[in-house]
C-alpha positions as CSV (number, residue, x, y, z in Angstrom):
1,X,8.4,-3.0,3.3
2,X,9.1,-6.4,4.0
3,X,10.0,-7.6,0.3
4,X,12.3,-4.4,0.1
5,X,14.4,-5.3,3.2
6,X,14.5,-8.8,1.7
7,X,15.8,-7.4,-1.2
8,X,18.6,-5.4,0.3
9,X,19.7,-7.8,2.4
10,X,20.4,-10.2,-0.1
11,X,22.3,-7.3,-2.3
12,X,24.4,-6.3,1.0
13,X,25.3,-10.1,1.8
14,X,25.8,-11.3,-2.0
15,X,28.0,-8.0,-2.6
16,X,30.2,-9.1,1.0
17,X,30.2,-12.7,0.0
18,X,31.7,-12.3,-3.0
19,X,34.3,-9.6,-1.7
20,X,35.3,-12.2,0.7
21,X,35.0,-15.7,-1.6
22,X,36.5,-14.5,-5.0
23,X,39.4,-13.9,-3.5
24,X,39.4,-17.1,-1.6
25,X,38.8,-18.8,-4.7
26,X,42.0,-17.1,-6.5
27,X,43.9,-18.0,-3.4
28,X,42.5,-22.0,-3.9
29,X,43.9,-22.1,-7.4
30,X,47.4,-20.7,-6.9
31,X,47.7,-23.1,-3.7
32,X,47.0,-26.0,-6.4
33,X,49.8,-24.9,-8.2
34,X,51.8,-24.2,-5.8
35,X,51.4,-28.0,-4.4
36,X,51.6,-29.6,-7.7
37,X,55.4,-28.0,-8.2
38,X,56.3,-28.5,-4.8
39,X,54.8,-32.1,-5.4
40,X,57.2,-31.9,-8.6
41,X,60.4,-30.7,-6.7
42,X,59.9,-33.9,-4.3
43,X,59.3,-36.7,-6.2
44,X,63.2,-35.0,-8.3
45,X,64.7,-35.0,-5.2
46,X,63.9,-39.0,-4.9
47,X,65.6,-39.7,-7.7
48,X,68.7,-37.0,-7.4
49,X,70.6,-39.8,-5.0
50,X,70.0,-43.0,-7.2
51,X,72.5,-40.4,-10.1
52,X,75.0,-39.9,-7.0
53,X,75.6,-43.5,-6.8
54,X,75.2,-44.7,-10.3
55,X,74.7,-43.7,-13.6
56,X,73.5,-47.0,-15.7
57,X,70.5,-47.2,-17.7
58,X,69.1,-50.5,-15.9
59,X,70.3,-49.4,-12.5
60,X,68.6,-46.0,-13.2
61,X,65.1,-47.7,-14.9
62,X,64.9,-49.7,-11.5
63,X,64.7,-46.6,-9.2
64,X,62.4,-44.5,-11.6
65,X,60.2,-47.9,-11.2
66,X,60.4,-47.6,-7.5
67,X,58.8,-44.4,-7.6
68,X,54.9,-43.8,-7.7
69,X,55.4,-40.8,-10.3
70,X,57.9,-43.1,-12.2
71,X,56.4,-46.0,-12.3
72,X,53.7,-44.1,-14.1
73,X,55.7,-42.8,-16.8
74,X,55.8,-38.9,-15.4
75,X,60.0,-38.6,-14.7
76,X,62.6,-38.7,-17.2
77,X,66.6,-38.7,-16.9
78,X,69.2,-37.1,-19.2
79,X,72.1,-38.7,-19.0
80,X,75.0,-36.7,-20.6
81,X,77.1,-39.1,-23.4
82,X,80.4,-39.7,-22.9
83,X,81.4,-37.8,-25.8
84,X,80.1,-34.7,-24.8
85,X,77.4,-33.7,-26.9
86,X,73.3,-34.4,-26.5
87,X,72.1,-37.0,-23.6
88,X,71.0,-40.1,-23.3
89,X,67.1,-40.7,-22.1
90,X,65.9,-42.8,-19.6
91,X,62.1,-42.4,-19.2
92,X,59.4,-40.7,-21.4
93,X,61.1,-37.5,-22.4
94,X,58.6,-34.4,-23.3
95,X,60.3,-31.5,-23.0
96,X,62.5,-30.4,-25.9
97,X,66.0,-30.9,-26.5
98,X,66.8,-26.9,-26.1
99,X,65.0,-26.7,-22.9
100,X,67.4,-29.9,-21.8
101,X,70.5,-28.4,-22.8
102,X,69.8,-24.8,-21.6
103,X,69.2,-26.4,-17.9
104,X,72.0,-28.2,-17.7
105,X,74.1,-25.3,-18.9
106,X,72.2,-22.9,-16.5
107,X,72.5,-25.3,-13.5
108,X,69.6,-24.3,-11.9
109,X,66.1,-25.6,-12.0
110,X,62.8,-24.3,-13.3
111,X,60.1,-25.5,-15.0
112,X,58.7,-24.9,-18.7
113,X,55.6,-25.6,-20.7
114,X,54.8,-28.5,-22.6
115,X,51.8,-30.2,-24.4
116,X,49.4,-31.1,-22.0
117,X,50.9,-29.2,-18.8
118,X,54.6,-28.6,-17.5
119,X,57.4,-29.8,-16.8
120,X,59.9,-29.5,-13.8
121,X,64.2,-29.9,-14.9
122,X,66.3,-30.0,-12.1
123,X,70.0,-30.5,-13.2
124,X,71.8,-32.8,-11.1
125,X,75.8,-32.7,-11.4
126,X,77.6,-36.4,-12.2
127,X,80.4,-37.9,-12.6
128,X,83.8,-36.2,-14.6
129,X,81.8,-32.7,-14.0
130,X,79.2,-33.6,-16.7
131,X,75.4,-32.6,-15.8
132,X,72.2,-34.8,-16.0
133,X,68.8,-33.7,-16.3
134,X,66.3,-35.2,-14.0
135,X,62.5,-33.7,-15.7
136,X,59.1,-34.5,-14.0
137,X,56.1,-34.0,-15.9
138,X,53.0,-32.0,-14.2
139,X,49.6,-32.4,-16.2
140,X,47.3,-29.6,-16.0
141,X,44.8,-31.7,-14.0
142,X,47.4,-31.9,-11.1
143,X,47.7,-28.2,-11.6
144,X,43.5,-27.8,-10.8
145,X,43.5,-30.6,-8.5
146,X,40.5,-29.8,-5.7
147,X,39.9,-26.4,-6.7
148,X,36.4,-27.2,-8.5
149,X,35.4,-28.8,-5.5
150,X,36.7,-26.0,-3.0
151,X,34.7,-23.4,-4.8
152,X,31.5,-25.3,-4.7
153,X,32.2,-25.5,-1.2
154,X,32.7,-21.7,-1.2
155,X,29.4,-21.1,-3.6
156,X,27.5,-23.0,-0.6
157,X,28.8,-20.8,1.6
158,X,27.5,-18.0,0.0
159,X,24.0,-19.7,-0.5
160,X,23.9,-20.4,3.3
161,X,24.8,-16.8,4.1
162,X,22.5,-15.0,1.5
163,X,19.6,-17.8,2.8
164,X,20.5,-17.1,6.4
165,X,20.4,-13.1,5.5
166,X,16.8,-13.6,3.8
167,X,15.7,-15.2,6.7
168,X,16.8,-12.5,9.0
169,X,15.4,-9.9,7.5
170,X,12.0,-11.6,6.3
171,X,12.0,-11.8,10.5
172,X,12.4,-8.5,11.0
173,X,10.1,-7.2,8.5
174,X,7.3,-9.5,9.6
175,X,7.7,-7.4,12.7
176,X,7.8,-4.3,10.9
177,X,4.6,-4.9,8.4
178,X,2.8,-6.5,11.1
179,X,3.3,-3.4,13.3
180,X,2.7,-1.4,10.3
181,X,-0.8,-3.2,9.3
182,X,-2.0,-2.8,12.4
183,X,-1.8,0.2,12.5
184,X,-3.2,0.8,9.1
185,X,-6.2,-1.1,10.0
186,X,-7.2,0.9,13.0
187,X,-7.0,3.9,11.1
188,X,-9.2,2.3,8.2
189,X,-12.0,1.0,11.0
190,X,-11.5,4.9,12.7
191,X,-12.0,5.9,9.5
192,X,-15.4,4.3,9.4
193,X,-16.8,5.5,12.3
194,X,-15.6,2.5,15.0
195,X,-14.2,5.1,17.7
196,X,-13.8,2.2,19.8
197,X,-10.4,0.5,18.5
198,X,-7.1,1.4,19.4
199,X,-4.5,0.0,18.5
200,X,-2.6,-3.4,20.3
201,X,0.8,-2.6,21.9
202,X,3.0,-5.1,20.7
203,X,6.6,-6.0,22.3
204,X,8.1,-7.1,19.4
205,X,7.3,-3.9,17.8
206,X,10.0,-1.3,16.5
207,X,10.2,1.9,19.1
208,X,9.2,4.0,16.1
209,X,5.7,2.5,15.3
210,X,5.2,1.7,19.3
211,X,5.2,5.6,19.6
212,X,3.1,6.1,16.4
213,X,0.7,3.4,17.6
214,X,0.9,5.4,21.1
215,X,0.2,8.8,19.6
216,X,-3.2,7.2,17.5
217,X,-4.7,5.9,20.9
218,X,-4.0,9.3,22.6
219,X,-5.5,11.1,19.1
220,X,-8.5,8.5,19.3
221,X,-9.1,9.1,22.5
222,X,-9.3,12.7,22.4
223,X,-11.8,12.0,19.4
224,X,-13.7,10.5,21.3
225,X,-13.8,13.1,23.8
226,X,-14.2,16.0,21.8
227,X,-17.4,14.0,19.8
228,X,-19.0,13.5,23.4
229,X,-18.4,17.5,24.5
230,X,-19.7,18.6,21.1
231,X,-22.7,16.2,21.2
232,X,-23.7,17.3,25.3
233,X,-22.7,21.1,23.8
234,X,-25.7,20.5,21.1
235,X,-27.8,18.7,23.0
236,X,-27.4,21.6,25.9
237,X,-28.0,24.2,22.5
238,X,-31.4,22.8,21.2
239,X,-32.5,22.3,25.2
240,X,-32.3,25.9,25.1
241,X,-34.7,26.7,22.7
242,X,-37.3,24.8,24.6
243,X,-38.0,28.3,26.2
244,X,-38.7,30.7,23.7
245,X,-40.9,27.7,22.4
246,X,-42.6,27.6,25.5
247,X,-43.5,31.1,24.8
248,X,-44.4,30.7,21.2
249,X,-46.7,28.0,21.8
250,X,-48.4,30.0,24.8
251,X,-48.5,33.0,22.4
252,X,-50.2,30.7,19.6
253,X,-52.8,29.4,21.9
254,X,-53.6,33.3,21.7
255,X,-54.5,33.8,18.9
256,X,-57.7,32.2,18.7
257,X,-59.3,30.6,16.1
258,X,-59.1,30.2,11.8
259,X,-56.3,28.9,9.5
260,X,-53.4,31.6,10.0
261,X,-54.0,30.5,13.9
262,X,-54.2,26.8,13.1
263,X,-50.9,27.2,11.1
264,X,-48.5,28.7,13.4
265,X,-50.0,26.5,16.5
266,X,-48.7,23.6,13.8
267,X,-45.3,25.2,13.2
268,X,-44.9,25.5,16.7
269,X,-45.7,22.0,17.2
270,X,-43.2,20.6,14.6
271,X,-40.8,22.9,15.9
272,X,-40.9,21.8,19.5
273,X,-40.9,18.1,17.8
274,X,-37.7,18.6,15.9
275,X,-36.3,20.0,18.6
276,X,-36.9,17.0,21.0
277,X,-35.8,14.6,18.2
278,X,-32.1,16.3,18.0
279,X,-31.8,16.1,21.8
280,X,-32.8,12.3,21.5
281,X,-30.4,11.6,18.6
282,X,-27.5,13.4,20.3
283,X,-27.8,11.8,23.5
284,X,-28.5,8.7,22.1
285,X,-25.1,8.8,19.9
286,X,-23.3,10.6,22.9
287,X,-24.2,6.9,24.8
288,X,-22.7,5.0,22.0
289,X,-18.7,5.2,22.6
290,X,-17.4,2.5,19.6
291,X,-20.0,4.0,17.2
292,X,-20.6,6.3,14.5
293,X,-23.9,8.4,14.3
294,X,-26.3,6.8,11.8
295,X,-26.2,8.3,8.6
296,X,-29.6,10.3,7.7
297,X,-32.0,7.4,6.1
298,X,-29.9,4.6,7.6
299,X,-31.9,1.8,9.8
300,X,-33.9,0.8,6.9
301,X,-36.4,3.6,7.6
302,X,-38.8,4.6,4.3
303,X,-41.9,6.8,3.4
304,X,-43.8,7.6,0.6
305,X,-42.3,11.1,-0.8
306,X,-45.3,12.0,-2.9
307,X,-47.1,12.1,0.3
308,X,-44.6,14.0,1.4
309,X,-43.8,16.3,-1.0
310,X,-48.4,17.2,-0.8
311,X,-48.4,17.3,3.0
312,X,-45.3,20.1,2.4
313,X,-46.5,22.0,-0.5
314,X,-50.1,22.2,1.0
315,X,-48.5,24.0,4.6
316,X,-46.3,26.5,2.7
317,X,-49.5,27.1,0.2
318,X,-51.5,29.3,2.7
319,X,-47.8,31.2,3.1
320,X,-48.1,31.7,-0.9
321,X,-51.7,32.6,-0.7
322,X,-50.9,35.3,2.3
323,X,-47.7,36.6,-0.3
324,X,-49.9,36.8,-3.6
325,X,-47.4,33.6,-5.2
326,X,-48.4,31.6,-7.9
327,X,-47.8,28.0,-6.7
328,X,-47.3,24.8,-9.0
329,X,-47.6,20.8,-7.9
330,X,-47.1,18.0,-10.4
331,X,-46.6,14.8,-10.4
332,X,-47.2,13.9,-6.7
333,X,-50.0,11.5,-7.4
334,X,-48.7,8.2,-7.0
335,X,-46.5,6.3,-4.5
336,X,-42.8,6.9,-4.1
337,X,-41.3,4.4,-1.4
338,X,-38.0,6.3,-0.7
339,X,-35.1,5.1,1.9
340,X,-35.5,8.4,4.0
341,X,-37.6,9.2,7.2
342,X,-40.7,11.4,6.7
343,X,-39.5,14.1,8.7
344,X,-35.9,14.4,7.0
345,X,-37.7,14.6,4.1
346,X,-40.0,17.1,4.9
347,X,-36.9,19.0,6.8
348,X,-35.2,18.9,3.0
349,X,-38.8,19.9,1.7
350,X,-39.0,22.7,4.2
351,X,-35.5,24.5,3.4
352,X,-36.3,24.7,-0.6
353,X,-39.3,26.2,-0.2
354,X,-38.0,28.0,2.6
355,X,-35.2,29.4,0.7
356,X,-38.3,30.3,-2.0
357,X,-39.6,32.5,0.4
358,X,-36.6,33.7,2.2
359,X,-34.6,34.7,-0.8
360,X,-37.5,36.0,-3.4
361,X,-39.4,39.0,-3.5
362,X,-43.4,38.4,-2.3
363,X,-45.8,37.3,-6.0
364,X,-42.7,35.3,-7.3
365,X,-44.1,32.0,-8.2
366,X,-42.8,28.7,-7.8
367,X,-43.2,25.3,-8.9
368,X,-42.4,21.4,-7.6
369,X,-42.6,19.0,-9.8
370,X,-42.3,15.1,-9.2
371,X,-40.3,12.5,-11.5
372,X,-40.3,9.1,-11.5
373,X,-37.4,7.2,-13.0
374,X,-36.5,3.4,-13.2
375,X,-33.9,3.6,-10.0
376,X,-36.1,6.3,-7.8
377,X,-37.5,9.7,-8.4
378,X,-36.7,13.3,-9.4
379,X,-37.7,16.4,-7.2
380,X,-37.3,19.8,-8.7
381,X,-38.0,23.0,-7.0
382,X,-38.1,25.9,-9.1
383,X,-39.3,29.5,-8.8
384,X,-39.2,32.4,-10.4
385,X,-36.7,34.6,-8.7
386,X,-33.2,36.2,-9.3
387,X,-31.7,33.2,-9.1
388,X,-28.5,32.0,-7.8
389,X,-25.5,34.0,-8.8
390,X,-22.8,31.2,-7.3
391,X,-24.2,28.0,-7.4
392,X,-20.7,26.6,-6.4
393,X,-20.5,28.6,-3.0
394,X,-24.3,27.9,-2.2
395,X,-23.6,24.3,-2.2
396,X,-20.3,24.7,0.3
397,X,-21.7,24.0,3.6
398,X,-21.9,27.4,5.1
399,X,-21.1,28.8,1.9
400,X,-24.8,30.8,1.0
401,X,-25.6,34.0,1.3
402,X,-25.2,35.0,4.8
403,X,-28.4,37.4,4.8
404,X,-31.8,37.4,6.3
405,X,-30.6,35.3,9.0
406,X,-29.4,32.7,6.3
407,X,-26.7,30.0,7.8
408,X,-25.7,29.0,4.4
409,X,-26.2,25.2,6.0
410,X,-30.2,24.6,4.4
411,X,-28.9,23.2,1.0
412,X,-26.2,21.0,2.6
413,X,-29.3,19.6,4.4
414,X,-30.6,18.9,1.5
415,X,-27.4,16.7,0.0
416,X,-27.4,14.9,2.8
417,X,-30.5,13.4,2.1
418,X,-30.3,13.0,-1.1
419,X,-26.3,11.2,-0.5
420,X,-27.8,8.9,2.3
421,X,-30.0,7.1,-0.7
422,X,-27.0,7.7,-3.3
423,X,-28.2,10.5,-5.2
424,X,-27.0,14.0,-5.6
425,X,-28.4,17.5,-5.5
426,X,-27.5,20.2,-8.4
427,X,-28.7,23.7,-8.4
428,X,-29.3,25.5,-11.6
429,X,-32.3,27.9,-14.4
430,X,-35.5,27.2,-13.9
431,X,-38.0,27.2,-16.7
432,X,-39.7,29.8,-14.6
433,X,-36.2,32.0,-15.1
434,X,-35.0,32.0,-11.4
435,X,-33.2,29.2,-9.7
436,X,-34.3,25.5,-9.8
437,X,-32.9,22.6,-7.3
438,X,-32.8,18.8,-8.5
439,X,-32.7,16.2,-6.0
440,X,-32.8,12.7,-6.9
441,X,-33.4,10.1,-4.9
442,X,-32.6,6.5,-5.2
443,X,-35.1,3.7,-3.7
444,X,-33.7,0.5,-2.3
445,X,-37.3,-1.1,-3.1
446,X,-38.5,-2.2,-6.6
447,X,-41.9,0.5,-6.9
448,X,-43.3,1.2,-9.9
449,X,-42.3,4.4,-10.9
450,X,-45.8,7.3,-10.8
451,X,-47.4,8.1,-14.4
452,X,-46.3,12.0,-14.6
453,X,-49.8,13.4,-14.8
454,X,-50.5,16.9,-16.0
455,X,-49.4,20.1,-14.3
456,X,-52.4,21.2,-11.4
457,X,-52.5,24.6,-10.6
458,X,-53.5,24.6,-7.0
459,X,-54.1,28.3,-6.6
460,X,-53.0,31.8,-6.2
């Protein structure tokens, strides 16, 4: 912005400069000429009286001395002979004879070129009604006399106004771009998460940007506002569920003793855990006005995903033993420090073996295997269902199957882990024929990778 107003502001003011000084210039030169004939006509008129009175030789050498333009050889006199044909010269003649005799015949004066410039004849009547020619030569350096020097005075005219034009407009569009940047830098830090900034109102400012700068502080502001009503809306939400948990738990105690028992008192548990945690986290971030919500993993959290990725499998195995499923674990021997909490881990863990369950007929088995790589590990979750006939839409946020109370939100759970350490999640065949899900995960810290060890069947 601001080098383009620079550059049409020295276009407009070099284009109007020289509309203004070419002619000027042109004007300069013609009133050199102009002055050099009149200059001419003058210094012929000194001599015309010096012929009145006398027309000697000597007499007329004396007054064509007298003169400055004489004395430097530039005026010549053509006295007509006495017998009538040609003149007599008195001076440096440098016109030609013809142009002599043809003002003298004429009578009238004018002016006509010769080597080096021009010459001025202005016929001057004498005694017995005979004509002499008075000529006065005009170099061509009289002719151009000042005009080099008048257009450099012009051309730094035209500097000073094309300089004074660039520093107009380099004013003006540090006012502009400065307004401008501003404003492009409290979008960038919005853009971040920093709901605190607004943007500075600035006097010098065009009216144009004040009102955009106006109308992001009003739209930042009502960010802000609608973050803290949907934040208290899901805090109010999961507060909610605290009652029907109240009940499950009361029902659980119920039930007496043995694993089924044990089990659901433990759901319950976690579930009235999880719960408490996303009230905490929302009212926490509501309380946080210039912040963003911390990104899952963020705050230099870790755990050990193999221990994970057991304590996980071995809950949903007494499912799989209740539902006849062949169940598969490999690879989750070792340690695998991962930049994730434990329980978003086990949240991710929970929705792929959920969806196992959810989406498959009862006796289809599944499988997790565990991968270590140089840069972090490899989880895949495989079973042997239908499959997944879109993985495209199932990997939309809200964009799975919308039956048997599905949300379609459980696999963008999933990617949100796995993007909060830097790796990805892709869906596709399992060697079991059904649907597999890869998650990598990237660690921060340098762990040996685990030895992959052999495939344990854990039971039926």
């Amino acid at each position: 912005m601001r080098w383009a107003l620079i550059k049409v502001c020295v276009a407009v003011t070099t284009m109007v400069a020289l509309a203004f000084l070419i002619p000027l210039g042109l004007m300069v030169r013609e009133t050199a000429r102009e002055r050099a004939f009149t200059a001419a006509e003058r210094q012929a008129a000194t001599v015309g009286p010096a012929l009145a009175i006398t027309t000697d030789q000597n007499a007329l050498q004396r007054a064509l001395a007298s003169t400055q333009d004489g004395s430097a050889g530039l005026i010549a006199i053509h006295l007509p002979r006495a017998a009538g044909t040609g003149f007599t010269l008195v001076g440096r003649e440098r016109a030609g004879e013809g142009a002599i005799e043809a003002a003298a015949a004429d009578g009238r004066s004018g002016t006509t070129g010769v080597d080096g410039g021009y010459a001025y004849l202005e016929p001057v009547a004498v005694s017995d009604g005979k004509v002499a020619v008075i000529e006065v030569f005009i170099p061509d350096a009289e002719l151009t006399r000042g005009v080099t020097s008048a257009w450099l005075v012009l051309s730094g005219v035209a500097v000073a106004l094309v300089a004074i034009s660039v520093a107009v407009a380099d004013r003006l569009g540090m006012r502009i771009v400065g307004s401008a940047r501003r404003l492009a830098g409290a979008a960038r830090e919005l853009g971040t998460g920093d709901l605190a900034v607004r943007v500075p109102q600035a006097d010098d400012s065009p009216p144009e940007l004040r009102e955009a700068a106006e109308a992001f502080n009003a739209m930042a502001d009502r960010v802000v506002h609608l973050l803290a009503a949907e934040r208290e809306l899901a805090a109010d939400l999961s507060h909610r569920l605290r009652t029907p948990l109240t009940v499950l738990r009361l029902n659980a105690a119920s039930l007496g003793e043995g694993d089924p028992a044990d089990q659901t008192r433990a759901a319950v548990e976690q579930l009235e855990r999880e719960v408490d945690q996303i009230i905490r986290a929302v009212r926490g971030r509501g309380g946080q006005s210039g912040g963003s919500a911390p990104a899952v993993g963020s705050g230099g959290v870790s755990c050990d995903a193999a221990e994970v990725i057991r304590e996980r499998v071995a809950f949903w195995s007494a499912l799989a033993e209740d539902e006849a499923r062949d169940w598969q674990l490999a690879g989750a021997e070792g340690t695998v420090q991962v930049p994730v909490a434990a329980s978003e881990l086990g949240a991710a863990l929970d929705v792929m073996l959920g969806n196992v369950f959810r989406h498959t007929p009862e006796g289809t088995a599944f499988a997790v295997d565990v991968h270590g790589t140089v840069d972090g590990v490899i989880v895949l979750v495989s079973d042997a269902g239908p499959g997944i006939p879109d993985p495209a839409a199932a990997m939309r946020r809200g964009g799975g199957p919308e039956r048997d109370g599905s949300t379609g939100l459980g696999l963008d759970i999933v990617r949100r882990v796995a993007e909060s350490t830097g790796g990805d999640v892709a869906l596709g065949r399992s060697v079991l024929g059904g649907a597999e899900v890869r998650v990598r995960l990237l660690r921060r810290a340098t762990v040996p990778p685990p030895r992959r060890s052999r495939r344990i069947r854990a039971g039926r």
